[in-house]
N, C-alpha and C positions, 0 to 999 in steps of 0.2 A: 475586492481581491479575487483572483483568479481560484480555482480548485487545485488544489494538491493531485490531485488525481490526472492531473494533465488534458485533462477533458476539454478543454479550451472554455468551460463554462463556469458560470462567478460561484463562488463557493456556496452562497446563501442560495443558490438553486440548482445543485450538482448535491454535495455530500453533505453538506452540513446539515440538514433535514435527519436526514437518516442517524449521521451520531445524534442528534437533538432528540430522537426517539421521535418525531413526529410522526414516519411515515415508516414501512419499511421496504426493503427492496423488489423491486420487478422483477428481476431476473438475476441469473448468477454473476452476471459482470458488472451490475451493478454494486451487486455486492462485493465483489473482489475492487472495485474503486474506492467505494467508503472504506473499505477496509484498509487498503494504503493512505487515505485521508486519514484514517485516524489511527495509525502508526505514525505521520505525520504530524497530529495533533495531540501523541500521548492519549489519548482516550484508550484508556486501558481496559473499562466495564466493558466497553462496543465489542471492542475485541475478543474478549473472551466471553458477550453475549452470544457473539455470530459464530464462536466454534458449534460444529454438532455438538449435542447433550452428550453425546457417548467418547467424545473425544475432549471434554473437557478436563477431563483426570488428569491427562499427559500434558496441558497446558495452563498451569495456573497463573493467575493472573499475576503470579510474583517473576514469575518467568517471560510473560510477556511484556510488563513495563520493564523491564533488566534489559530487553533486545532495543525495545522503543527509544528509549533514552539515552543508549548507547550508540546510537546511530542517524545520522541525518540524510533520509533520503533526498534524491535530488532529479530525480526523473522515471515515469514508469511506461512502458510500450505495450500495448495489449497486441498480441502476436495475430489471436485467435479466440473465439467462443464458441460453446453450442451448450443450448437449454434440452434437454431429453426430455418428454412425455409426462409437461408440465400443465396438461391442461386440465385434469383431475385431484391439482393441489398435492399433488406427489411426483415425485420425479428427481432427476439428477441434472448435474451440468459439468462446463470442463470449459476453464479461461484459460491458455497458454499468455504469458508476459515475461519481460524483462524489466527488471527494474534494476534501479544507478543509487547507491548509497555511500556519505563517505562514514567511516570508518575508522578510528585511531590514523588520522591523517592519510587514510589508502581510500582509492577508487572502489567499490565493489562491485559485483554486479551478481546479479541473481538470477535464473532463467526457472521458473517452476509453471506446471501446468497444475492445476489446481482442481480437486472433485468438492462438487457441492453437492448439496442434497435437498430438495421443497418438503421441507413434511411442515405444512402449515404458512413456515416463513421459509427464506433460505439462508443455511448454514455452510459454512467451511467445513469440507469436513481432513482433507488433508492434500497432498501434495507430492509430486517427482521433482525435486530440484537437482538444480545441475548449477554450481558455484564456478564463477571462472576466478583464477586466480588474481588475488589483489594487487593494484597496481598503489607502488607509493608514491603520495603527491609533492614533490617541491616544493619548498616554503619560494621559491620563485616562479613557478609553473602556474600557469591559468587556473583559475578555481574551476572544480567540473560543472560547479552547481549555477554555470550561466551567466555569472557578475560582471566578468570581464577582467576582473581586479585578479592581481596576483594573489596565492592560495594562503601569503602570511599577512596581506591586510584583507584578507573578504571576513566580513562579519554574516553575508547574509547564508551561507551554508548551514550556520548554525540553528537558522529557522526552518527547520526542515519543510522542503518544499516550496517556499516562499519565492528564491533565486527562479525558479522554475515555472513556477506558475505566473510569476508579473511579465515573463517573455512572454506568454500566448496572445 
């Protein structure tokens, strides 16, 4: 199976490592892939592993399976990167993406630039987003998530990221 993370790379050596706790991230856009893999994959501990410590108050894990499970992403675009003054094990970074989610039967889309932080590993620490307005999908309308099938027989939306990743 392909990554969730749209990477074009098989899941067992893209992101799966990382929610597995085997290894952890290189860099900050690594991190921001595992972390739409496992939004994707409900891994709710990774998620609110990878927030910074200091910004874990505001997001607790009951708040981020609530988002997770209410929503089936279906595509993610990395705009942009850059790692800052990472070579001392301390440093910051900044992923621009858009990402494609569907939503109580609507299209969404997400556009956030994201700051990260190396103290040790790298963390999330938070984000500029900018929501575009949701579009509603036709129970006769193409499914967004890739299938081809009309959006009232696509089943595979429901696996978030699944539609999306077997296309690469």
């Amino acid at each position: 199976m392909f990554c969730y993370c749209c990477s074009g790379k098989r899941y067992s050596d893209c992101c799966q490592p990382l929610l597995d706790g085997k290894v952890k991230a290189k860099n900050c856009i690594e991190l921001m892939r595992s972390r739409y893999s496992a939004y994707c994959h409900k891994a709710i501990d990774y998620l609110y592993a990878t927030y910074h410590p200091d910004r874990r108050i505001e997001n607790s894990t009951a708040q981020i399976a609530e988002f997770a499970h209410t929503v089936h992403f279906i595509d993610l675009t990395i705009s942009s990167s850059s790692d800052i003054d990472s070579s001392n094990n301390a440093g910051s970074g900044y992923v621009s993406f858009i990402a494609s989610y569907i939503h109580e039967n609507k299209l969404e889309t997400l556009t956030e630039q994201s700051r990260f932080m190396l103290e040790e590993q790298w963390y999330y620490v938070d984000g500029n987003i900018a929501a575009t307005a949701a579009k509603t999908i036709g129970r006769n309308d193409k499914c967004p998530c890739g299938s081809g099938k009309k959006f009232k027989q696509c089943a595979l939306h429901v696996m978030s990221g699944n539609a999306a990743a077997t296309q690469h």
